[in-house]
Every structure is written in structure tokens, then in C-alpha cells.
Backbone as CSV, one residue per row, in Angstrom:
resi,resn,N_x,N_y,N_z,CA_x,CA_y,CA_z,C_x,C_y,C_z
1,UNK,5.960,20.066,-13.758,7.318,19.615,-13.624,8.168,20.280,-14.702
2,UNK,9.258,20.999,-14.398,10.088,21.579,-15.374,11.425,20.711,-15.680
3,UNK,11.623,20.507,-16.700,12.470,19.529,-17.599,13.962,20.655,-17.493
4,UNK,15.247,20.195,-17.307,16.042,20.944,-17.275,16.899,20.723,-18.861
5,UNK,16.700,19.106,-19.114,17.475,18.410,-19.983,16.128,17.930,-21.119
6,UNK,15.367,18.414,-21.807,14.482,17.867,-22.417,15.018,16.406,-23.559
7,UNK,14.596,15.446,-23.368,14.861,14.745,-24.532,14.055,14.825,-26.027
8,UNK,14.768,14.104,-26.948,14.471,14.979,-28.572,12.777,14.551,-28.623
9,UNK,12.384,13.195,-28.055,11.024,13.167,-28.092,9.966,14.036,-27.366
10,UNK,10.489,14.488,-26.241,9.767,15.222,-25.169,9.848,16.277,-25.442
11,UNK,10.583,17.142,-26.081,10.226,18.466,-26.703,9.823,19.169,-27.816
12,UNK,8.852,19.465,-27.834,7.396,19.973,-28.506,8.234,20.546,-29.812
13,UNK,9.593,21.523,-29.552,9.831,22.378,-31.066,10.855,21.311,-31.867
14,UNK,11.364,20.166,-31.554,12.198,19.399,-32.099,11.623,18.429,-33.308
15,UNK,10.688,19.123,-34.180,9.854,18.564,-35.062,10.749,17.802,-36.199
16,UNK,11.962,18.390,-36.788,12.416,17.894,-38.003,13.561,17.030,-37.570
17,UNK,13.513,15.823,-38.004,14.744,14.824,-37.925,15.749,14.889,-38.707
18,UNK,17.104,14.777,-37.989,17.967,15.082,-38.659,18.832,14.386,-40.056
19,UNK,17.635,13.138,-40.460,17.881,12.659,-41.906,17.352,13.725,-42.700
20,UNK,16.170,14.224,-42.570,15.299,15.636,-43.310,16.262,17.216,-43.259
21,UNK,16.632,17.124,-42.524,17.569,18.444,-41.933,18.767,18.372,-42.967
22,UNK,18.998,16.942,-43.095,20.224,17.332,-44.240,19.803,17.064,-45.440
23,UNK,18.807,16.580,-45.719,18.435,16.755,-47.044,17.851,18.337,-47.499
24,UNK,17.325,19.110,-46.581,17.109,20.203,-46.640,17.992,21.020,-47.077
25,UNK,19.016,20.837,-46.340,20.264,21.579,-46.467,21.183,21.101,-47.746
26,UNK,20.816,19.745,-48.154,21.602,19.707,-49.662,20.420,20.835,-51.250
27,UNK,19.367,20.575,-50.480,18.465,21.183,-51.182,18.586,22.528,-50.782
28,UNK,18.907,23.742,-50.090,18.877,24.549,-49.869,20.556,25.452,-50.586
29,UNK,21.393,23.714,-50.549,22.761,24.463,-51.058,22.596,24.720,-52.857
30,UNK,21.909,23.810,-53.156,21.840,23.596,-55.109,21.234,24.457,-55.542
31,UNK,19.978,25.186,-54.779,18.962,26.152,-55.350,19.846,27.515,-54.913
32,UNK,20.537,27.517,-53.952,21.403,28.917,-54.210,22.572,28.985,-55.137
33,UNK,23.377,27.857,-55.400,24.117,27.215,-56.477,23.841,27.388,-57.813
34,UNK,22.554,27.457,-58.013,22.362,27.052,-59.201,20.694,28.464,-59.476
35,UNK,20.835,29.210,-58.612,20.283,30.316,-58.569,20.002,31.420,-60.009
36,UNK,21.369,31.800,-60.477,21.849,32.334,-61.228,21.651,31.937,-62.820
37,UNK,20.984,30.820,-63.023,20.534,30.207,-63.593,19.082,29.993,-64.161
38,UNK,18.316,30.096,-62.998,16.872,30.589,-63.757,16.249,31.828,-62.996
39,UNK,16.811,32.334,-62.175,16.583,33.400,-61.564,17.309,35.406,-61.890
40,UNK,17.015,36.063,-63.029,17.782,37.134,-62.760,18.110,37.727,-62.164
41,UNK,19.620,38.157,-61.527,20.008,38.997,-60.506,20.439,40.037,-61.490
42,UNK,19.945,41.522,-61.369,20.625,42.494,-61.745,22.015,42.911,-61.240
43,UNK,21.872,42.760,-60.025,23.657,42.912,-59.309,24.562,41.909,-59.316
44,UNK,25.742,41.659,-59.863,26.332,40.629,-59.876,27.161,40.332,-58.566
45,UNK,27.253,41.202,-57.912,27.566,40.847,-56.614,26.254,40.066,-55.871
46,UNK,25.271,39.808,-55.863,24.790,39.594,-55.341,24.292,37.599,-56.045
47,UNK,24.638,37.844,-57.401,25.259,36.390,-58.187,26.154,35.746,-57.448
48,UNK,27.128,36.530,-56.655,28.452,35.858,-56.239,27.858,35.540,-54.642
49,UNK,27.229,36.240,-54.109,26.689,35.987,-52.974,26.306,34.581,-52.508
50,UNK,25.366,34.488,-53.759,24.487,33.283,-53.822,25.717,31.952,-54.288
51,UNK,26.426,32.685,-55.304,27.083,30.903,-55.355,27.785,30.720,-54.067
52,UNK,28.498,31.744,-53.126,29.445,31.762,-52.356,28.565,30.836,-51.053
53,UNK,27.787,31.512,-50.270,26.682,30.687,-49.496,25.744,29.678,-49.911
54,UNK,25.681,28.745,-50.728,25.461,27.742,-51.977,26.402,27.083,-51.525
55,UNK,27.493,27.302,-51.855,29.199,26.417,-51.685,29.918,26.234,-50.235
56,UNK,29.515,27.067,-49.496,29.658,27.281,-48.148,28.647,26.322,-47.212
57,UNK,27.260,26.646,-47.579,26.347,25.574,-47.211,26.986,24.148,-47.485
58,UNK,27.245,23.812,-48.650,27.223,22.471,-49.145,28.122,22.305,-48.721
59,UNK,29.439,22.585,-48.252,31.078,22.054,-47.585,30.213,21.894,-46.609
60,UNK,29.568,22.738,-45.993,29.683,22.401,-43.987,28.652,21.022,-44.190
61,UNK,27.882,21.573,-44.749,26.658,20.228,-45.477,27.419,18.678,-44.794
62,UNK,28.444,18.726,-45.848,28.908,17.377,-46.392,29.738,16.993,-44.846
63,UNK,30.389,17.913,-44.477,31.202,17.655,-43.245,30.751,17.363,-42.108
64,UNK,29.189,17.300,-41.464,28.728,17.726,-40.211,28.634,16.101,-40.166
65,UNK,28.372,15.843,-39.088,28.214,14.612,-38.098,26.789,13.895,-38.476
66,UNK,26.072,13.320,-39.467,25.047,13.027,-39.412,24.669,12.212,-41.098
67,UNK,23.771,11.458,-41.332,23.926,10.068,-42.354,24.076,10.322,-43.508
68,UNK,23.377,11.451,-43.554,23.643,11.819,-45.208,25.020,12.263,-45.534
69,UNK,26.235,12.423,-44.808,27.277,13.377,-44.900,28.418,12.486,-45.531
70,UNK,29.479,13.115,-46.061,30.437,12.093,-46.588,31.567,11.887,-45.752
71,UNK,32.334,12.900,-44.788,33.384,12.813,-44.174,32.946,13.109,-41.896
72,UNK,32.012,13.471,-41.860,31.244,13.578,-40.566,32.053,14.221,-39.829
73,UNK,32.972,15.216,-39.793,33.758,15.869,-39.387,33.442,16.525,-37.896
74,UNK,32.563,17.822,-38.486,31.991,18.570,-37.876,30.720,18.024,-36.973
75,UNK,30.695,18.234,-35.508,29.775,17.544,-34.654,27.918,18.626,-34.951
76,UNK,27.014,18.005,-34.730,26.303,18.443,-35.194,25.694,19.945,-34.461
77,UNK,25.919,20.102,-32.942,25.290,21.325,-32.213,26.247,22.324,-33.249
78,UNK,27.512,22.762,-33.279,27.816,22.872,-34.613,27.338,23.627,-35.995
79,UNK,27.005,22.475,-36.964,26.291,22.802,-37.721,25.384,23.325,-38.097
80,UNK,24.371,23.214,-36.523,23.010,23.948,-36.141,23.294,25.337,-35.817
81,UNK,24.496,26.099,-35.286,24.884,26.942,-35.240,25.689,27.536,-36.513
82,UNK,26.056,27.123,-37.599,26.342,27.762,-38.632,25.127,27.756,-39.843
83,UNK,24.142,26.921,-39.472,22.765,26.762,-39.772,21.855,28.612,-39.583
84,UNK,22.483,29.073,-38.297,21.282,29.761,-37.595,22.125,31.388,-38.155
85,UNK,23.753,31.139,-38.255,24.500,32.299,-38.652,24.279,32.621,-40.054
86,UNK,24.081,31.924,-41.354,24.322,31.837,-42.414,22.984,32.110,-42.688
87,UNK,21.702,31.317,-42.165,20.382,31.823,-42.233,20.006,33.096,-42.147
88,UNK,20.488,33.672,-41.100,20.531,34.708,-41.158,21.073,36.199,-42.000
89,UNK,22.103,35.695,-42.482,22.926,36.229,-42.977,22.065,36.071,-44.384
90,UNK,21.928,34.816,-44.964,20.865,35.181,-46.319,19.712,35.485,-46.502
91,UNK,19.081,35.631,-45.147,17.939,36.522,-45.299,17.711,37.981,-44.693
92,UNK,18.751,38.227,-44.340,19.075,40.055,-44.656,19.791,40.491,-45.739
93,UNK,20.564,39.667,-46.299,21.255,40.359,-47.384,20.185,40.738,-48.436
94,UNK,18.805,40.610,-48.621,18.464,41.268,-49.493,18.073,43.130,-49.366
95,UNK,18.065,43.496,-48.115,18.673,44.745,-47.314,19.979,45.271,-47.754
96,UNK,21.074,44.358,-47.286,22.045,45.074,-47.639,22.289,45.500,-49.115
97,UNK,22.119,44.647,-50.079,22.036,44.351,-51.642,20.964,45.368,-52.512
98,UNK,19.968,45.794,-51.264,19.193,46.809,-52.162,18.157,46.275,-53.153
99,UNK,18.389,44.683,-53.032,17.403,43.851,-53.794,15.786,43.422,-53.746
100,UNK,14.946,43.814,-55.229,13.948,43.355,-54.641,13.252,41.921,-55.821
101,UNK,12.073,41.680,-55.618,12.017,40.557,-56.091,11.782,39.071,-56.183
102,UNK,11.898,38.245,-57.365,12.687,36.846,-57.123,13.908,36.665,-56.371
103,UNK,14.760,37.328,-56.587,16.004,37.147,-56.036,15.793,37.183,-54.389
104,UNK,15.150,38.750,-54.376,14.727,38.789,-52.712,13.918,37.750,-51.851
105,UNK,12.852,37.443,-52.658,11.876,36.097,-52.045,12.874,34.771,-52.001
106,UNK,13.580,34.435,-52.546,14.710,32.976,-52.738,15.463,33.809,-51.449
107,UNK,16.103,34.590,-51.338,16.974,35.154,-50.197,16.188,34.526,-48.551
108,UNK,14.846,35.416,-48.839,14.274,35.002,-47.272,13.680,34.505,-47.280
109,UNK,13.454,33.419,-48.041,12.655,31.895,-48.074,13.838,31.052,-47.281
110,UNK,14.575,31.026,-48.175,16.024,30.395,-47.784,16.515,30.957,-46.455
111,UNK,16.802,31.335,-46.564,17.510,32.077,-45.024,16.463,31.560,-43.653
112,UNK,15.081,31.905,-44.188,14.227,31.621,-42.927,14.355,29.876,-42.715
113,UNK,14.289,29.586,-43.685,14.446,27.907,-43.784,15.533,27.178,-42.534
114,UNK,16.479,27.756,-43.225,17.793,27.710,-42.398,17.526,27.729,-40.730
115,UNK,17.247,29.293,-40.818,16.946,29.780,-39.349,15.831,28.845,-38.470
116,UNK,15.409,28.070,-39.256,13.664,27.382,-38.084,14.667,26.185,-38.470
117,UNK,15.221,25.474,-39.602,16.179,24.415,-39.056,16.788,24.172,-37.624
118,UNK,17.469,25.294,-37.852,19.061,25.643,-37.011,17.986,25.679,-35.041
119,UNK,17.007,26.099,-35.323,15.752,25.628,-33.929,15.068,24.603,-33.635
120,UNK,14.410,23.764,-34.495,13.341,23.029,-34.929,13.853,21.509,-35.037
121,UNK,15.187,21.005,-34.985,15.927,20.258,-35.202,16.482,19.110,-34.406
122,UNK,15.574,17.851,-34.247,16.270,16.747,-32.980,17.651,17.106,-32.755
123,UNK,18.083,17.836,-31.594,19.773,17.288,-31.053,20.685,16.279,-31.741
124,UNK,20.068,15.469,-31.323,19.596,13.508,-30.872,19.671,13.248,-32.154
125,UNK,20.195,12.267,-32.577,20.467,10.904,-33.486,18.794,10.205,-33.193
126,UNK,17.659,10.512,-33.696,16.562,9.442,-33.228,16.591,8.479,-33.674
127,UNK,16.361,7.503,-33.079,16.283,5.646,-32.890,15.487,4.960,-33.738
């Protein structure tokens, strides 16, 4: 039988609930935030990178539709989609940046994180 509409229990990749999803994501905004800090970046553009997507994470963070958030603005399919853009985006920039390393491993640790979020993620408010 093929499911057209899967619900968040009935489908196999919807592993992380979306109380975990935003704690992830407050944890994913502080360690790029606060990067610069125990991590050396030789390029300082690439310092600014990290606070910029750090600060960017943590606004949409705080705004999206879901318990941990302060203002619930932003609906959550959404968030999962600036989840999957930004993931991406920080785990190639160590390509564009020429970077290798700590800096590089925090880049596509993070970024991949993001990216299996932005998939992996109940829809659904679970009960």
C-alpha cells in the first residue's frame, strides 16, 4: 500500500522531534557564535562567516513556529527549508574559503547537522 500523505509516526525518516530540532539548532547557533573563540581561523573572513550564520541561525531559531521559540512567527515547513539552505551553505563554504582543519571539520559537522535536520524532522507537532 503506498501512503500519499505519510503521518509523522508512520514515516520511517521522521526520527527527530521537533522539541530536539530546536534545541539543536540553539546549539548549533552558539558553537558558530562563539566559534572564534576557541577555534583559530586564519581568514578573518571566514570569522565573520561564522558569527554571521551563528546570528542568522539563532534569529530564524527564535522566530519559527515551535516550543522552544520566543515570538513563533515563522511557520515551521519554513524553517526546515532555511534549515536545508544554510546547511548547506556552511558546509561548502569550507571550499569556497580555501579552509582546512578545525575550522573546516566545525563547518561540515555543522552544516551536515543542519542538512539531516532540515530531512529527518516530524512535520507534526507530536502528541
Amino acid at each position: 500500500m503506498i501512503r500519499t500523505n505519510p503521518t509523522p509516526q508512520s514515516h520511517p525518516t521522521h526520527l527527530v522531534s521537533r522539541r530536539f530540532h530546536a534545541l539543536l539548532d540553539y546549539v548549533c547557533a552558539m558553537v558558530l557564535l562563539l566559534a572564534s573563540t576557541f577555534i583559530p581561523f586564519h581568514d578573518p573572513n571566514m570569522r565573520t562567516f561564522s558569527m554571521a550564520a551563528g546570528g542568522f541561525l539563532l534569529l530564524y531559531t527564535m522566530l519559527t513556529d515551535y516550543k522552544l521559540s520566543l515570538l513563533r512567527m515563522i511557520p515551521f515547513y519554513v524553517h526546515r527549508g532555511a534549515d536545508l539552505m544554510i546547511g548547506i551553505l556552511i558546509a561548502f563554504s569550507p571550499i569556497h574559503f580555501g579552509v582546512r582543519g578545525a575550522p573546516a571539520i566545525l563547518f561540515i559537522v555543522t552544516g551536515g547537522l543542519l542538512i539531516y535536520l532540515s530531512f529527518c524532522t516530524q512535520p507534526e507537532a507530536s502528541s
